[in-house]
MIDOSE-1310 file (N, C-alpha, C; in nm, 2 decimals, decimal comma, always signed):
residues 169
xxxx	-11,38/-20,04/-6,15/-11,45/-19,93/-6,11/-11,58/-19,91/-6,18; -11,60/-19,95/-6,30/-11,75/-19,93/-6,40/-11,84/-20,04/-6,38; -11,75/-20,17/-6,29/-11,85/-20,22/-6,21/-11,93/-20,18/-6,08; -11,84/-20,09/-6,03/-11,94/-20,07/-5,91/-12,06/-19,96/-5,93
xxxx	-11,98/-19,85/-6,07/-12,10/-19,77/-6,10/-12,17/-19,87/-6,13; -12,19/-19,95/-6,24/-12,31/-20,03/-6,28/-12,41/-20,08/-6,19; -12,33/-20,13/-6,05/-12,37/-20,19/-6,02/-12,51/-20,10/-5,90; -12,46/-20,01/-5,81/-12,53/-19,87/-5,77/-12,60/-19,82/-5,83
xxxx	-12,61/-19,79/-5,99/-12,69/-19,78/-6,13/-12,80/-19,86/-6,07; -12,76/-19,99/-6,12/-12,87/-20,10/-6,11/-12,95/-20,09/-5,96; -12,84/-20,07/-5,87/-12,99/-20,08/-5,70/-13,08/-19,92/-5,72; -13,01/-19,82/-5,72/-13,10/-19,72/-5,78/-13,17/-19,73/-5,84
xxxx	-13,19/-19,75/-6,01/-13,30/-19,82/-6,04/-13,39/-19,94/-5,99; -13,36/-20,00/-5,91/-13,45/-20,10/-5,85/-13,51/-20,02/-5,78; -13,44/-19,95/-5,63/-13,56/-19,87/-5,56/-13,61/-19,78/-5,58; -13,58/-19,75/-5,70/-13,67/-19,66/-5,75/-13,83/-19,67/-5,77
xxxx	-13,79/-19,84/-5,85/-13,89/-19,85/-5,93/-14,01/-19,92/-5,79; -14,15/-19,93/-5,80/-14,22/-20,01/-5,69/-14,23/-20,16/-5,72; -14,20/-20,19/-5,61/-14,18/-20,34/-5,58/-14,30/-20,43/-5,66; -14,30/-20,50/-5,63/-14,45/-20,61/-5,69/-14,48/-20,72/-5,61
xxxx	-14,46/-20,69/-5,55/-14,50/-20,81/-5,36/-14,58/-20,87/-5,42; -14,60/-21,03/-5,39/-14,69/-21,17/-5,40/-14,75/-21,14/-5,27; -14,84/-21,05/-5,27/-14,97/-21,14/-5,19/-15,04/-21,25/-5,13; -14,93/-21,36/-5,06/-15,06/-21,48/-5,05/-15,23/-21,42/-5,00
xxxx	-15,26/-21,52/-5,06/-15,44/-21,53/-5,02/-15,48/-21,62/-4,91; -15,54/-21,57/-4,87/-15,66/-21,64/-4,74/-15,69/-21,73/-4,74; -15,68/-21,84/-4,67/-15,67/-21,95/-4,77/-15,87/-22,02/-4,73; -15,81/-21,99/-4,58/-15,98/-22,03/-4,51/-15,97/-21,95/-4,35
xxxx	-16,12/-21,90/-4,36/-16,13/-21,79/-4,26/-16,17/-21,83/-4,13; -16,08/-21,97/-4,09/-16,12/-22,04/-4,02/-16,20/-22,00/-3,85; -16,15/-21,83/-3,80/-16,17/-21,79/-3,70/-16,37/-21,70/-3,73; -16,35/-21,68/-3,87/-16,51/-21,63/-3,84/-16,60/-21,76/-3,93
xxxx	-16,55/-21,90/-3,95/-16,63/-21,93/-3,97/-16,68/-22,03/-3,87; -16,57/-22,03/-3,77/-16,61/-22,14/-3,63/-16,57/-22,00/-3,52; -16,69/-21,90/-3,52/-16,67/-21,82/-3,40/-16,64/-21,86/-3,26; -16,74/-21,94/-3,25/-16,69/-21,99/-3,10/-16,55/-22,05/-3,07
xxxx	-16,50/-22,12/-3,13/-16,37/-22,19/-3,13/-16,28/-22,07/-3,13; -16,28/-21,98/-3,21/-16,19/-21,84/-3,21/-16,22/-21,73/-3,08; -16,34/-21,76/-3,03/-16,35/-21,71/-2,90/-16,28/-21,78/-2,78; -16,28/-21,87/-2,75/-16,20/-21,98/-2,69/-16,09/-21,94/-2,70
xxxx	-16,01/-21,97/-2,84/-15,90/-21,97/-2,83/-15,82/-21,83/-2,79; -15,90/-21,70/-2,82/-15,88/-21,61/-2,77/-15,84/-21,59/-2,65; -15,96/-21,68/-2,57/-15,96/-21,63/-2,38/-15,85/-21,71/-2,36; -15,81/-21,81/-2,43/-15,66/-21,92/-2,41/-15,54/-21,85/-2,44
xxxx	-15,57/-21,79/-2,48/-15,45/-21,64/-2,53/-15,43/-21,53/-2,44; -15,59/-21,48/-2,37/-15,54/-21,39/-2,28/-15,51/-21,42/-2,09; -15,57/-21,55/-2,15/-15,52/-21,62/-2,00/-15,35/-21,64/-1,97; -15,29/-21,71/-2,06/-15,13/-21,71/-2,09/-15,08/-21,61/-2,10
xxxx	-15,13/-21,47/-2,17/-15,07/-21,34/-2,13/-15,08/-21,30/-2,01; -15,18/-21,35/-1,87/-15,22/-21,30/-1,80/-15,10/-21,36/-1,70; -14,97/-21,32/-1,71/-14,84/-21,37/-1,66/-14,76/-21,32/-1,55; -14,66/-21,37/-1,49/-14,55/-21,28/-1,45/-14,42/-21,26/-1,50
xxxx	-14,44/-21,33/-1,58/-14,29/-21,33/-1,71/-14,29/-21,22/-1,78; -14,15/-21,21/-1,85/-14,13/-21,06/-1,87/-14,22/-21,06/-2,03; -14,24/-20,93/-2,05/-14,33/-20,97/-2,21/-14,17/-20,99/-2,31; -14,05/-20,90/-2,29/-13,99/-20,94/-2,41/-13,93/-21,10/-2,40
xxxx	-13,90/-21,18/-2,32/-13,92/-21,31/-2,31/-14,03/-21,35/-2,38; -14,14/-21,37/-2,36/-14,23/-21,39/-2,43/-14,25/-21,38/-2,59; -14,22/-21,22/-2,61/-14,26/-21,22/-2,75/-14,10/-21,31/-2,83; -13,98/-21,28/-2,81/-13,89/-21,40/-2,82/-13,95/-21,55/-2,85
xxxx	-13,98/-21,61/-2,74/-14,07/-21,73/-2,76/-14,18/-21,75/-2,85; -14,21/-21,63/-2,89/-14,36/-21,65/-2,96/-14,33/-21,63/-3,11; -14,19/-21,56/-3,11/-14,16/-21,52/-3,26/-14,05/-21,66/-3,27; -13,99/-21,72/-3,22/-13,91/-21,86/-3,21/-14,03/-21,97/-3,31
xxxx	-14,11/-21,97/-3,19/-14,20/-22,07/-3,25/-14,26/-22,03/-3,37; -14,30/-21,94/-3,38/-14,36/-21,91/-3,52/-14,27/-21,90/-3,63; -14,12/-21,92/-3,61/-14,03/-21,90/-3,76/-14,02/-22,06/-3,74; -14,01/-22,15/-3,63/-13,98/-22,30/-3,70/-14,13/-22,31/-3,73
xxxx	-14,26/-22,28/-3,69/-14,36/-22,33/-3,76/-14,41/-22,31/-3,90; -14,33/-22,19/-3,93/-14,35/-22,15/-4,03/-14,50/-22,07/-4,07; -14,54/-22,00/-3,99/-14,68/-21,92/-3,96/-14,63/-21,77/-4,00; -14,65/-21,73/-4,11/-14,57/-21,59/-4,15/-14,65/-21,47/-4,09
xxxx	-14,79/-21,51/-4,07/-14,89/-21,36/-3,99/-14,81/-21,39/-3,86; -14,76/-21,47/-3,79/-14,71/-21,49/-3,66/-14,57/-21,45/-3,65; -14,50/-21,45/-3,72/-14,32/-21,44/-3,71/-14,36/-21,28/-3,72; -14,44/-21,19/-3,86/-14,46/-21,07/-3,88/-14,50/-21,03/-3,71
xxxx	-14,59/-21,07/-3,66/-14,70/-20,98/-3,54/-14,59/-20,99/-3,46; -14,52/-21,09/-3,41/-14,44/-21,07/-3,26/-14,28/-21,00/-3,30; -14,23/-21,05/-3,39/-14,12/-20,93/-3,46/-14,15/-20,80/-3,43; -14,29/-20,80/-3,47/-14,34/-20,64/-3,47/-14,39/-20,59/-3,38
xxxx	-14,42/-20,69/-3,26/-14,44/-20,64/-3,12/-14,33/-20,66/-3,01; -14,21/-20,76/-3,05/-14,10/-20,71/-2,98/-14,02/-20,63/-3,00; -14,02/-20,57/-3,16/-13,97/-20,41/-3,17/-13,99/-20,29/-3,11; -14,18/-20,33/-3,08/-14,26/-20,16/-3,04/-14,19/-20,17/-2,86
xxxx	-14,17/-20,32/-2,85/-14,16/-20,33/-2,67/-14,01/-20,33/-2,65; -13,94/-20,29/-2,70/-13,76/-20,21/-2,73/-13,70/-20,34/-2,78; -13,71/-20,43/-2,85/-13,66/-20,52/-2,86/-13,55/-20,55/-2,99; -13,41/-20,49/-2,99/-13,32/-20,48/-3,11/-13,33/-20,55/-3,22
xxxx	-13,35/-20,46/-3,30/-13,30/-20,56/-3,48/-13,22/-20,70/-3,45; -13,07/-20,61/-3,39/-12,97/-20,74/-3,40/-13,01/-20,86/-3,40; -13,07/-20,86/-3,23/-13,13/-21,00/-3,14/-13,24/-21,05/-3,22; -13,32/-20,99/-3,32/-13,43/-21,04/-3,40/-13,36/-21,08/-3,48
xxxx	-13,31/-21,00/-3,56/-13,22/-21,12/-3,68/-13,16/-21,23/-3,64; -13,07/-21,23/-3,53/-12,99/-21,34/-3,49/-13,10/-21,44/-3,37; -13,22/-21,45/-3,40/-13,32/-21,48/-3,33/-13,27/-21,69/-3,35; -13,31/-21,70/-3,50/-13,28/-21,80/-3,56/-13,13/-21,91/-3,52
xxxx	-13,04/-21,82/-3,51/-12,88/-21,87/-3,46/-12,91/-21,82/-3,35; -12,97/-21,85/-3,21/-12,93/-21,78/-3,11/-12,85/-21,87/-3,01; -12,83/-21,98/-3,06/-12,70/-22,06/-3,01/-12,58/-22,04/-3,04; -12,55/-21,94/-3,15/-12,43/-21,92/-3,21/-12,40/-21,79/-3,17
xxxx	-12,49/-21,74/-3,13/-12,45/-21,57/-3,06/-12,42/-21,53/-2,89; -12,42/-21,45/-2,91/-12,36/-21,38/-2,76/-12,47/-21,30/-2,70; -12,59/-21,29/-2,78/-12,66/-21,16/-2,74/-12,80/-21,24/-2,68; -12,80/-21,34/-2,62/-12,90/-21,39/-2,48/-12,87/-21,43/-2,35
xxxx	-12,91/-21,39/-2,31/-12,90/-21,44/-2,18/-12,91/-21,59/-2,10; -12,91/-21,63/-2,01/-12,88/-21,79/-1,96/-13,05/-21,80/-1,96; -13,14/-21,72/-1,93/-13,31/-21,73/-1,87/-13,35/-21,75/-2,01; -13,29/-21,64/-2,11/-13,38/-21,67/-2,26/-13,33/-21,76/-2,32
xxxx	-13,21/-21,82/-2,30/-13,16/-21,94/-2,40/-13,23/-22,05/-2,32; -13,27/-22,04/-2,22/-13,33/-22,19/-2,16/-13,48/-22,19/-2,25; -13,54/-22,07/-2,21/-13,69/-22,04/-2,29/-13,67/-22,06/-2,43; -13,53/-22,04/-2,51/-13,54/-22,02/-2,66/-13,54/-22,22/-2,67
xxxx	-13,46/-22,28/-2,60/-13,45/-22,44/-2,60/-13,56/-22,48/-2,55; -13,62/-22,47/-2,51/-13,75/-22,54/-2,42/-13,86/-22,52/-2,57; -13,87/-22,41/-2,58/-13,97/-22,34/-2,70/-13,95/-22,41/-2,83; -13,81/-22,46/-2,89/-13,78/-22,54/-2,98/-13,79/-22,65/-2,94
xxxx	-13,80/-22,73/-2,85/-13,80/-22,88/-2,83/-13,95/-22,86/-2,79; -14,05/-22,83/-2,78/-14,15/-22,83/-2,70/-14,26/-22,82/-2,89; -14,14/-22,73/-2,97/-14,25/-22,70/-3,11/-14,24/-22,82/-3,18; -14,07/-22,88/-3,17/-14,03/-23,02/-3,26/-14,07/-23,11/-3,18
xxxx	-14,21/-23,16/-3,12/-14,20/-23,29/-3,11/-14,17/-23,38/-3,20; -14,24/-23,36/-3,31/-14,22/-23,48/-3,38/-14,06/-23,54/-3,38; -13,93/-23,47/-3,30/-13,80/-23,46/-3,29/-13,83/-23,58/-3,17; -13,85/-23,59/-3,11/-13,88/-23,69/-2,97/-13,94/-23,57/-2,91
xxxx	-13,91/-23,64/-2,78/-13,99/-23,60/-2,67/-13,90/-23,47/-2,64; -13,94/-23,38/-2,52/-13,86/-23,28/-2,43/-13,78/-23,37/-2,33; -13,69/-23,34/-2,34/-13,52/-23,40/-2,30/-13,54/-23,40/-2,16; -13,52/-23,47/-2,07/-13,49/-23,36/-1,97/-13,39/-23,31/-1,91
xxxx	-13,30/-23,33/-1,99/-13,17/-23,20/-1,96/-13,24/-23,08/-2,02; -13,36/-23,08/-2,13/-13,38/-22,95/-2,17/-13,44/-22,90/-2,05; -13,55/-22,97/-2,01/-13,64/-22,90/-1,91/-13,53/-22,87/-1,80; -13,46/-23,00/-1,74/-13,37/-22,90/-1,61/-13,32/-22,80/-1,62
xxxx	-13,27/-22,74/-1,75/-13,20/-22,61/-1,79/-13,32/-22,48/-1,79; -13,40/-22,55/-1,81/-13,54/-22,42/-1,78/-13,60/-22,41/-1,65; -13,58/-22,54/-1,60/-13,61/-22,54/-1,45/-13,52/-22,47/-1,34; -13,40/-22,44/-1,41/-13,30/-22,42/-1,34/-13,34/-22,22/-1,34
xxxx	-13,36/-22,19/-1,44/-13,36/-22,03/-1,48/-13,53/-21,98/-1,40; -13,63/-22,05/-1,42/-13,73/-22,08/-1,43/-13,82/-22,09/-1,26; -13,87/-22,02/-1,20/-13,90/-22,12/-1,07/-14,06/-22,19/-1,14; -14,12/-22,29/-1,06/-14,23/-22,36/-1,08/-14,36/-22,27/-1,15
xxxx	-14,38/-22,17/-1,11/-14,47/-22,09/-1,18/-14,43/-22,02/-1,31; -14,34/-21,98/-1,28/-14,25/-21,87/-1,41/-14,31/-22,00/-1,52; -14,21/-22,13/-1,49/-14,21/-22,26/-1,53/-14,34/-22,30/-1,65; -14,43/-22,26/-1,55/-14,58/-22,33/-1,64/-14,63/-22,21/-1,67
xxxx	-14,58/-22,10/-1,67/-14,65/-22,00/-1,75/-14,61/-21,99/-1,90; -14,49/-22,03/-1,94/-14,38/-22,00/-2,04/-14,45/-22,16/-2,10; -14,44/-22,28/-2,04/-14,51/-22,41/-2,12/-14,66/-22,35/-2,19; -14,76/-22,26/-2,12/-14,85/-22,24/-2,18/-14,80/-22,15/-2,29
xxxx	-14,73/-22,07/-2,26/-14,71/-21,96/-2,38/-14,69/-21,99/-2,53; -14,56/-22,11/-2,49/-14,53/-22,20/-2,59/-14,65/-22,26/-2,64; -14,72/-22,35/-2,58/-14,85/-22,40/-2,63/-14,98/-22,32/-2,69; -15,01/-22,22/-2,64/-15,06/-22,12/-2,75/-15,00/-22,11/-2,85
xxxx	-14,89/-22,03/-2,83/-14,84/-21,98/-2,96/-14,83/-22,09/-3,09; -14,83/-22,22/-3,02/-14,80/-22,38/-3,15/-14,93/-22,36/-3,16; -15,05/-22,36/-3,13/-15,19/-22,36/-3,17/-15,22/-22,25/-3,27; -15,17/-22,14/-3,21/-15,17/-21,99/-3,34/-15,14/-22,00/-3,46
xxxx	-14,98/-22,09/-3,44/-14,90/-22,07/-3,56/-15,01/-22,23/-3,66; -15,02/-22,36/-3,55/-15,07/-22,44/-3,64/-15,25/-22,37/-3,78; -15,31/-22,30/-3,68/-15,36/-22,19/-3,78/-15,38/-22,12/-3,87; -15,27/-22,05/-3,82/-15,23/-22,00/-3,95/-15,17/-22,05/-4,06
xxxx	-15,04/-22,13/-4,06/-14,96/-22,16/-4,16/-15,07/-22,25/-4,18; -15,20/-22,39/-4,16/-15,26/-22,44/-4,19/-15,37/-22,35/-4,33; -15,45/-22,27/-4,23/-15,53/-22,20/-4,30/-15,50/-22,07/-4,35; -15,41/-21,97/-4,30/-15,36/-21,87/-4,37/-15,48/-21,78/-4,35
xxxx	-15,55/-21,77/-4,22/-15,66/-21,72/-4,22/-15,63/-21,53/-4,22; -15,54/-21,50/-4,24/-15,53/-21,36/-4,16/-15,41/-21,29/-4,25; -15,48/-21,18/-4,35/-15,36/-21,14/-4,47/-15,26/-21,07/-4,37; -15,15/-21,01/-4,43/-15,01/-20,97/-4,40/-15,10/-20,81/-4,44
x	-15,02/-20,76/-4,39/-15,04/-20,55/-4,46/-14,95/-20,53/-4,40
């Protein structure tokens, strides 16, 4: 029992006290120092939004890719935009295992597989039992809107986690 007080002692004191967060730094501000290229890639950004796919699909895919790419301004922004757009804790946390869970659907588990085989090339190529499984959920347009989406989003995240152009707050 004087362990558990100790131990409730001790997290009380911790959140008490204020955190000390490691700030990474900036590494290179690569969007205002090649303006044009960050304008471009912008209008490549709002063109791929410019969709008929659902947005929380989307931000799904865009927060997928950015935790294998390892782009932390990216996993932060779409987490934080599929929360504002109703999108559950649970399903975010279990974003990572979402082959091990129950909480997707057959349309998003094709988009969550397509999205991971499409970020790992360097894994081989896209299977095509993966693509028939997205083609299956998917019609021909849905289809090539979600391929671009994916492909932005690997160009964002290669940005960021490269350059680290864009602090966290």
């Amino acid at each position: 029992m004087s362990t558990d007080t100790t131990i409730t002692e001790t997290a009380a004191t911790a959140d008490a006290a204020e955190p000390d967060f490691v700030v990474p730094a900036v590494r290179l501000a690569v969007d205002t120092l090649v303006p044009h290229a960050n304008r471009a890639m912008n209008a490549l950004d709002a063109a791929a939004r410019d969709v008929s796919l659902e947005d929380p699909l989307l931000e799904l895919v865009r927060a997928r890719a950015s935790q294998l790419n390892g782009c932390a301004y990216c996993v932060d922004t779409h987490a934080r935009d599929a929360r504002e757009g109703g999108e559950s804790e649970r399903r975010l946390y279990a974003l990572p295992v979402w082959r091990e869970t129950p909480f997707f659907t057959a349309r998003e588990r094709a988009a969550l597989e397509l999205t991971e085989a499409a970020t790992r090339l360097t894994d081989g190529h896209v299977g095509d039992d993966v693509f028939a499984r997205a083609a299956a959920q998917f019609d021909d347009k849905e289809l090539a809107e979600l391929i671009w989406a994916i492909t932005v989003i690997n160009a964002w995240n290669r940005l960021g986690a490269t350059a680290r152009p864009w602090p966290l707050s």
